[in-house]
C-alpha positions, 0 to 999 in steps of 0.5 A: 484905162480899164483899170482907171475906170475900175479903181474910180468905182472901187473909191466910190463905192467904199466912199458912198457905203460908209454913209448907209448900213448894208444890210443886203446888197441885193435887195431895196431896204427902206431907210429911216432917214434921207441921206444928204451927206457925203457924196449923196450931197453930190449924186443920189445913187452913188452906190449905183455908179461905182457898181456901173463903173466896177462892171464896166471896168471889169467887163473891159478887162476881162472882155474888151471894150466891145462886150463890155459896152453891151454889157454896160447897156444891159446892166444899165437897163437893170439899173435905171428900173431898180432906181425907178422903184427905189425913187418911188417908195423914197417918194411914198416914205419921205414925201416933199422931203424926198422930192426936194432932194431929187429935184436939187441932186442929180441921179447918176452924174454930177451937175446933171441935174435931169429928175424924173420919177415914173408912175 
């Protein structure tokens, strides 16, 4: 299962980088443009999930399912403040455009549509 779970964040995350340009992978680049196509037309982040799935899968592997779980969390918590500050400057930058999208695109998971953006 580990390595299901693993495989899945690998295609997503060639998947949802052939959309953008990586300039870095570590730091937030603002965009020129909102991207609503490929699998951004189903998940605002889907880079995001592939990294949460590869690490988990991972983790699991190399750890079990126990310290992999604790690190998910962990990670998580990195993850959902690093998208709450790339929300906003999307916000800041593309305006209702932007809202629109996040209010129609789910954050993480298909068909799960809970939005919200911290002040």
């Amino acid at each position: 299962m580990h390595i299901f779970i693993f495989c899945v964040g690998l295609i997503l995350k060639i998947i949802s980088q052939k959309n953008i340009s990586m300039e870095s992978w570590w730091r937030i680049i603002p965009p020129k443009k909102i991207i609503k196509t490929g699998l951004y037309k189903y998940i605002r982040h889907p880079i995001y999930l592939s990294n949460i799935l590869l690490s988990f899968g991972l983790v699991w592997f190399l750890c079990g399912i126990k310290i992999s779980s604790v690190f998910t969390y962990l990670y998580l918590q990195f993850v959902m403040d690093r998208i709450d500050r790339e929300e906003q400057m999307l916000t800041f930058m593309f305006g209702d455009e932007y809202l629109g999208y996040l209010k129609n695109t789910p954050m993480l998971i298909p068909f799960f549509k809970k939005t919200t953006i911290k002040e």
